[in-house]
C-alpha positions in Angstrom: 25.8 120.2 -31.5 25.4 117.9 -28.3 22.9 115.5 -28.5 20.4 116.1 -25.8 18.9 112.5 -26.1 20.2 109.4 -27.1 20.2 108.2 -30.9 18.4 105.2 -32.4 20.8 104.3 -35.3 19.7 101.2 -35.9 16.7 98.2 -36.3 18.0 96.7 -33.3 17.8 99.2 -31.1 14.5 100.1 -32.2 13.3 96.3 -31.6 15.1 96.8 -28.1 13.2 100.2 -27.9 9.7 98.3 -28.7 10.2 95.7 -26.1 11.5 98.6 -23.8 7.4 100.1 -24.4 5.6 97.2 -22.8 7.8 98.7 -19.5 7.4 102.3 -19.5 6.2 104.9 -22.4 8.2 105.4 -25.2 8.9 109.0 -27.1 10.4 108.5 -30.7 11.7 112.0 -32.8 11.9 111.9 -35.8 14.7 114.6 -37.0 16.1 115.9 -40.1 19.2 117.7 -39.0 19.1 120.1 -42.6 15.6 121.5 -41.5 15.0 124.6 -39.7 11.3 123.3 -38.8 12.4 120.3 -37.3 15.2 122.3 -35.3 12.2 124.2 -33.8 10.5 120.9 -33.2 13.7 119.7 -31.3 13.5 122.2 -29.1 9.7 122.0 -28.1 10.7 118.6 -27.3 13.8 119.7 -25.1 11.8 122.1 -23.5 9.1 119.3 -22.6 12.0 117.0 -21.4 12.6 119.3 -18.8 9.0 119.7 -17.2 8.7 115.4 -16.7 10.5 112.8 -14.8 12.5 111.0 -17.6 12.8 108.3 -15.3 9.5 107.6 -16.1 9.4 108.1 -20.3 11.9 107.3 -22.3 13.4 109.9 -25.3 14.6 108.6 -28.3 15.5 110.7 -31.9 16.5 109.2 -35.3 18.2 111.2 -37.7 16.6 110.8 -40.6 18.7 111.1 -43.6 21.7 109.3 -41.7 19.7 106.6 -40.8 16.8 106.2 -43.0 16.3 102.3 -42.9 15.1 103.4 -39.0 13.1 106.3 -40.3 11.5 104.0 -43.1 11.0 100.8 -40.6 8.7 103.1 -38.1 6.5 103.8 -41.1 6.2 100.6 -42.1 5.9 98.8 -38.4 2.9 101.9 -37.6 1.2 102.2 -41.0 2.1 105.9 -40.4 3.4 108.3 -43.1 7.1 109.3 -43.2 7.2 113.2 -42.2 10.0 114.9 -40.5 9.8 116.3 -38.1 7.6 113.7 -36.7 7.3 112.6 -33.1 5.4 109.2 -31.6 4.5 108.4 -28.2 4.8 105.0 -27.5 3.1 102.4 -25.1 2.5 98.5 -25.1 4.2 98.9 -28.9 1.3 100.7 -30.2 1.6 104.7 -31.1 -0.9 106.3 -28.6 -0.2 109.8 -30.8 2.0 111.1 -33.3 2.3 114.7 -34.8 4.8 116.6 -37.1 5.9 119.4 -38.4 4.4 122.6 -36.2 2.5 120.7 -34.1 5.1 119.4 -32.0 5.3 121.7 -29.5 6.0 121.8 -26.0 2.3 121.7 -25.0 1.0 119.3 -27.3 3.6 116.4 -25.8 2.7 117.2 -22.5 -0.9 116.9 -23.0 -0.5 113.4 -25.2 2.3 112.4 -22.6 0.0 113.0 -19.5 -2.8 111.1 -21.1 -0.8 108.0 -20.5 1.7 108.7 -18.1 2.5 105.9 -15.5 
């Protein structure tokens, strides 16, 4: 399968990621590429790539189970439970919301996203 947005695969590209925030807002997915749930979640989050500017947020996904020190360090840095799927909206490097399972859809990241769009 192509990846539709670009991985985070490791800590330093999620420091880079963080530092990115304080600039523009910051969507993080958390995926688990054996689970049917967070394949439906990946495409809510496709479909809600294509209504926004991504010039203006920017999309990241960690795989989960091939890069779990990633998965593990957003936990730990947000004081936010490991679920996946899992998505957090990012700003200033502070989570502004955060879902999982079915209720990443679509609708919900565009309402969370347009609460702090630019």
């Amino acid at each position: 399968m192509m990846e539709t947005f670009a991985l985070i695969t490791d800590l330093e590209a999620l420091e880079q990621l963080m530092v990115h925030s304080k600039e523009q807002p910051v969507l993080i997915f958390k995926h688990s590429t054996a689970c049917p749930v967070s394949a439906q979640a990946y495409r809510e989050l496709k479909e809600f790539s294509e209504w926004i500017d991504l010039d203006e947020l920017t999309i990241r996904v960690v795989h989960v189970i091939e890069n779990r020190p990633v998965s593990n360090e957003i936990a730990d840095r947000f004081g936010i439970k490991h679920e996946s799927p899992q998505a957090f909206l990012i700003k200033d490097e502070q989570v502004y919301w955060h879902a999982s399972h079915f209720h990443i859809t679509k609708y919900a990241l565009l309402s969370a996203y347009n609460q702090i769009r630019p």
